[in-house]
C-alpha positions as CSV (number, residue, x, y, z in Angstrom):
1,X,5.8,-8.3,-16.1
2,X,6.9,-6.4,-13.1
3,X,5.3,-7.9,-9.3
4,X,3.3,-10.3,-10.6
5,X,6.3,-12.8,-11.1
6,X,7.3,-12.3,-7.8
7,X,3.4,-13.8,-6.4
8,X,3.9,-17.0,-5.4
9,X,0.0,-17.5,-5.3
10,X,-3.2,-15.3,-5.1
11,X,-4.3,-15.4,-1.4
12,X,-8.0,-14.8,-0.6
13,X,-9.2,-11.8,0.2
14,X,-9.1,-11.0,3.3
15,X,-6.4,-12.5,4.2
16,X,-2.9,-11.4,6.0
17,X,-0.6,-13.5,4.0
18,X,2.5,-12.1,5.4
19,X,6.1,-13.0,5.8
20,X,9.9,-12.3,6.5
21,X,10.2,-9.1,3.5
22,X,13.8,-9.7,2.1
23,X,14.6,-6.2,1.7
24,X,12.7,-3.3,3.4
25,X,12.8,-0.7,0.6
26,X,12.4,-1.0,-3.5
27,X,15.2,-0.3,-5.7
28,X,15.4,4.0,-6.3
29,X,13.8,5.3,-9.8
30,X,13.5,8.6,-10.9
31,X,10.3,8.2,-12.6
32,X,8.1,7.2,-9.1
33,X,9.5,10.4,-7.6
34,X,8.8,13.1,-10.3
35,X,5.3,11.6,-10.3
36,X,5.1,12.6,-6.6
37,X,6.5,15.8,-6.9
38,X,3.7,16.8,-9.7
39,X,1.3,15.4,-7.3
40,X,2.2,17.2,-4.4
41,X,2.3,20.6,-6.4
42,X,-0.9,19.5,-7.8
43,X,-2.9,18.2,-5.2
44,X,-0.9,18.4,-2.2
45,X,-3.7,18.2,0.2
46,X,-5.0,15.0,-1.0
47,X,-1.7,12.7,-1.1
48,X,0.0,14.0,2.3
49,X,-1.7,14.2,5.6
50,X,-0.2,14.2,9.0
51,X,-1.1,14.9,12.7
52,X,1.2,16.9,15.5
53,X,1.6,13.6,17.6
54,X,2.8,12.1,14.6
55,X,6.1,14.6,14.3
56,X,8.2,12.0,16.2
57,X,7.7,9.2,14.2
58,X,7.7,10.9,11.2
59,X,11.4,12.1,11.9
60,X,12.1,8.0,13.1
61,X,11.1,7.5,9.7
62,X,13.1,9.5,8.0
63,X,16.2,8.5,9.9
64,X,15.8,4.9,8.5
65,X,15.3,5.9,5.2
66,X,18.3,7.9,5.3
67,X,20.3,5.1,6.7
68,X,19.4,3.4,3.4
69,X,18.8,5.9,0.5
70,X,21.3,8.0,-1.1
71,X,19.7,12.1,-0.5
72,X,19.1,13.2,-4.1
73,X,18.0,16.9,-5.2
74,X,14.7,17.7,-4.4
75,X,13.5,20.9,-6.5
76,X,11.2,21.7,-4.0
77,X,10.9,22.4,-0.8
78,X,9.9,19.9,1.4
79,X,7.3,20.4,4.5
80,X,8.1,18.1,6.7
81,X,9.7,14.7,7.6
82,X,7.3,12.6,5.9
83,X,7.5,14.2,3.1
84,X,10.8,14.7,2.5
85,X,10.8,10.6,3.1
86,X,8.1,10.5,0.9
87,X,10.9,11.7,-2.0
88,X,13.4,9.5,-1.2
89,X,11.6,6.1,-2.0
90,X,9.3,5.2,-4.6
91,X,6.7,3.5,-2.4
92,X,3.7,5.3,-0.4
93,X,3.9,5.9,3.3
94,X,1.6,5.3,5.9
95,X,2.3,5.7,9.9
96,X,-0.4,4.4,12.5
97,X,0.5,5.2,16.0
98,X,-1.3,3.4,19.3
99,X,-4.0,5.8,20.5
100,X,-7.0,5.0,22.5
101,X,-6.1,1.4,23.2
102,X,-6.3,1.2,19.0
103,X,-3.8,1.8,15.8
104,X,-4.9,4.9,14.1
105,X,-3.5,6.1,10.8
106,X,-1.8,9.5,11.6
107,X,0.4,10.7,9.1
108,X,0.8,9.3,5.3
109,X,1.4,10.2,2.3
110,X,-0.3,8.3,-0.8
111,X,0.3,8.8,-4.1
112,X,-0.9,5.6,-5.7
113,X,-4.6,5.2,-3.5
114,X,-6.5,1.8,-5.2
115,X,-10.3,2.7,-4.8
116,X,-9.5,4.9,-1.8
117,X,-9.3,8.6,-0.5
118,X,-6.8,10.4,2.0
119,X,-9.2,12.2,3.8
120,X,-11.5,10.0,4.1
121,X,-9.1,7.4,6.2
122,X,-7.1,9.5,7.8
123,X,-7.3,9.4,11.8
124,X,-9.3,6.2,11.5
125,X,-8.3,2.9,13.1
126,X,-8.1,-0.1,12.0
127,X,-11.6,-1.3,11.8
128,X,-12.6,2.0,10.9
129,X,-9.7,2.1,8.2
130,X,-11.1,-1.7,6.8
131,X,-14.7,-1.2,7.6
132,X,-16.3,-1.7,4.4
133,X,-13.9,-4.8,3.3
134,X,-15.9,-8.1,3.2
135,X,-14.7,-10.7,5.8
136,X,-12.5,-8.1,7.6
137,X,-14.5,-9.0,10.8
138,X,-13.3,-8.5,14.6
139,X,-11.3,-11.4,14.8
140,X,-9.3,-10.1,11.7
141,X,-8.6,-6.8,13.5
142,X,-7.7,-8.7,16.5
143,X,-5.1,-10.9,14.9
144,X,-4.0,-7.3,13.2
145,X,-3.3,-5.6,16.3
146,X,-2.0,-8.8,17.9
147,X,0.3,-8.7,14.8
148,X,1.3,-4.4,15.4
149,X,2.0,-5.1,19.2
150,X,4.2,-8.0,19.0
151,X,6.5,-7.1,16.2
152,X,10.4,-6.2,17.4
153,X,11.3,-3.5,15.4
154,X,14.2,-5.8,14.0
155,X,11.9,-8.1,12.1
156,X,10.0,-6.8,8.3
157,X,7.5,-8.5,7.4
158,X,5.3,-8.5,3.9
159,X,2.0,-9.0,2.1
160,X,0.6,-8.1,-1.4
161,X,-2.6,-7.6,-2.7
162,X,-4.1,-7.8,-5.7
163,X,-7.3,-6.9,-7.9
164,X,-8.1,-6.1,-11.8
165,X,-8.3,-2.3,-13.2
166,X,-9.2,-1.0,-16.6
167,X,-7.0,1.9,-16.6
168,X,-3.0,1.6,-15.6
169,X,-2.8,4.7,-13.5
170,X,-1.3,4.6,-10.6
171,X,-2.9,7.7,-8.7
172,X,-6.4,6.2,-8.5
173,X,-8.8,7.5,-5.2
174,X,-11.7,6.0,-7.4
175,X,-11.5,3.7,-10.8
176,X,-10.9,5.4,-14.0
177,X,-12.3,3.8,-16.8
178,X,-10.7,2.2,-19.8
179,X,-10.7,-0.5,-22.4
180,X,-8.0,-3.1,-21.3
181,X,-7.2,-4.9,-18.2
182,X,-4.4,-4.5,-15.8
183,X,-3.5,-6.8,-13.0
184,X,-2.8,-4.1,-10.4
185,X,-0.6,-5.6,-7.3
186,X,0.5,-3.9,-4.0
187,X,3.2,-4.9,-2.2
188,X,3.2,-3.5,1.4
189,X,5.6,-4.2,4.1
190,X,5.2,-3.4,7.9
191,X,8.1,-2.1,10.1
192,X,7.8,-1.4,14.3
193,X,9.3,2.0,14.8
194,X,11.2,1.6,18.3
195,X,11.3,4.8,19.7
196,X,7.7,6.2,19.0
197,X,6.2,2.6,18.8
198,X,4.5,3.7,15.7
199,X,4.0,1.4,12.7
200,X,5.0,2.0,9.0
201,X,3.3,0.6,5.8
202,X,4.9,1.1,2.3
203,X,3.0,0.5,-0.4
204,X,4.4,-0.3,-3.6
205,X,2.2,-0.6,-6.3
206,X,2.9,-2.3,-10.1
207,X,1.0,-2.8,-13.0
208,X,0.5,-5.7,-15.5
209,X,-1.4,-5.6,-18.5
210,X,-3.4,-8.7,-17.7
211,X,-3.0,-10.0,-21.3
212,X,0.6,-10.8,-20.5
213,X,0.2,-12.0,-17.1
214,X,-2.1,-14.9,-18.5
215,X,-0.1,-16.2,-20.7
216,X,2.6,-17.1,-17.9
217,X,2.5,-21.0,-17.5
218,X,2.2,-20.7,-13.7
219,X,0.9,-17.3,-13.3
220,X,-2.3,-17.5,-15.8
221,X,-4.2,-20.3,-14.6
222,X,-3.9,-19.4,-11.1
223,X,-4.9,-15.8,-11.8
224,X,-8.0,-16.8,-13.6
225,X,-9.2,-19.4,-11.0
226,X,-8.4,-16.6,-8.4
227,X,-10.8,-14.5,-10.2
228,X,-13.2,-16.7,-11.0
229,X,-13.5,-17.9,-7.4
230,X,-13.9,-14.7,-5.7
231,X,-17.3,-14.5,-4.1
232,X,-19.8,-11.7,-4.9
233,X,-19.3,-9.7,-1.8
234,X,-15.3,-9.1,-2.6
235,X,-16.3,-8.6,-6.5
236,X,-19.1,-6.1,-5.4
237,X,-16.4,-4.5,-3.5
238,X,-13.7,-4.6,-5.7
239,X,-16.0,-3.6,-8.7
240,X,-14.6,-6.3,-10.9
241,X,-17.9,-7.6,-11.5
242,X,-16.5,-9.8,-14.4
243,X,-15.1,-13.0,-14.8
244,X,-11.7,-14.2,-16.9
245,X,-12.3,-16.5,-19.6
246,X,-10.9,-17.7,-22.4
């Protein structure tokens, strides 16, 4: 098992669940990184977008990253800040930048989207951005923003999120089918930028074969009350319509 271990319970959905992140960045593998690089020759317009205002806090990001990752050979040719940050770490990238009085996602670059597109989110806010999650009312958007405004660029914090696939790929804007199930987790932290006041998500995503996740002593009976507890709206949304048993 990769994340899953590392869960210390399945939270509801929504919910923030977040706390102190112990380290910022994931450990460096190759493997994440050539998997971007095919992307972005690929199907570059659907994994990176950005926005002009964004420029500054894209090159605050990259500075950070740099403080902390060793620069490795590229084999292509970069366009941009984010995306050259986008090669140094394994995770996805995300910037929202206060516009309007409201967050709005402004440059990212996503290589492993869960049930989502690019295009589709991009410029959005935060409501806009979580619109169509169930229970992601006002007063959740609220206690996000309250969260974005108040957090000292010092201080990491962390979340994960969870649901069930039947296919293990990572690059996913809508669910590929399959035979098995796969316990697919994000882990995203969230980091104040101090000079553009800009926010950054990574998004780490690992998956489980949900076989050997259930046979954990701790991990498996949690897991499948989680599931089974989920209400109809989230399982609707989700589209894990299904139910772990035995």
């Amino acid at each position: 098992m990769t994340y899953a271990s590392f869960m210390s319970q399945f939270k509801p959905i929504p919910s923030l669940g977040l706390h102190k992140a112990q380290q910022w960045l994931e450990p460096w593998n190759r493997k994440p990184i050539m998997r971007k690089k095919e992307l972005l020759t690929s199907d570059r317009d659907a994994v990176i977008r950005s926005s002009p205002e964004s420029i500054p806090a894209q090159e605050e990001l990259l500075e950070l990253i740099m403080q902390e990752c060793d620069q490795m050979k590229m084999h292509i040719t970069p366009k941009g800040p984010l995306e050259l940050a986008s090669l140094m770490v394994i995770e996805d990238l995300c910037i929202m930048l206060p516009i309007d009085g409201t967050y709005q996602l402004v440059a990212a670059a996503v290589f492993s989207p869960s049930n989502w597109k690019l295009a589709e989110k991009f410029k959005q806010n935060i409501a806009e951005i979580h619109q169509k999650v169930p229970g992601f009312d006002e007063d959740m958007t609220k206690k996000v923003d309250h969260v974005f405004r108040g957090l000292a660029p010092d201080r990491i914090l962390e979340r994960y999120n969870w649901s069930i696939y039947t296919n293990p790929t990572l690059y996913q804007p809508e669910k590929l089918p399959g035979k098995e199930f796969y316990l697919r987790i994000e882990r995203q932290t969230i980091r104040k930028l101090e000079r553009s006041k800009g926010i950054v998500f990574t998004i780490g995503v690992h998956v489980d074969p949900l076989k050997d996740v259930v046979k954990d002593d701790h991990m498996g009976p949690q897991l499948k009350q989680a599931i089974n507890d989920l209400p109809q709206e989230v399982l609707d949304y989700k589209e894990m319509n299904y139910s772990y048993k035995e």
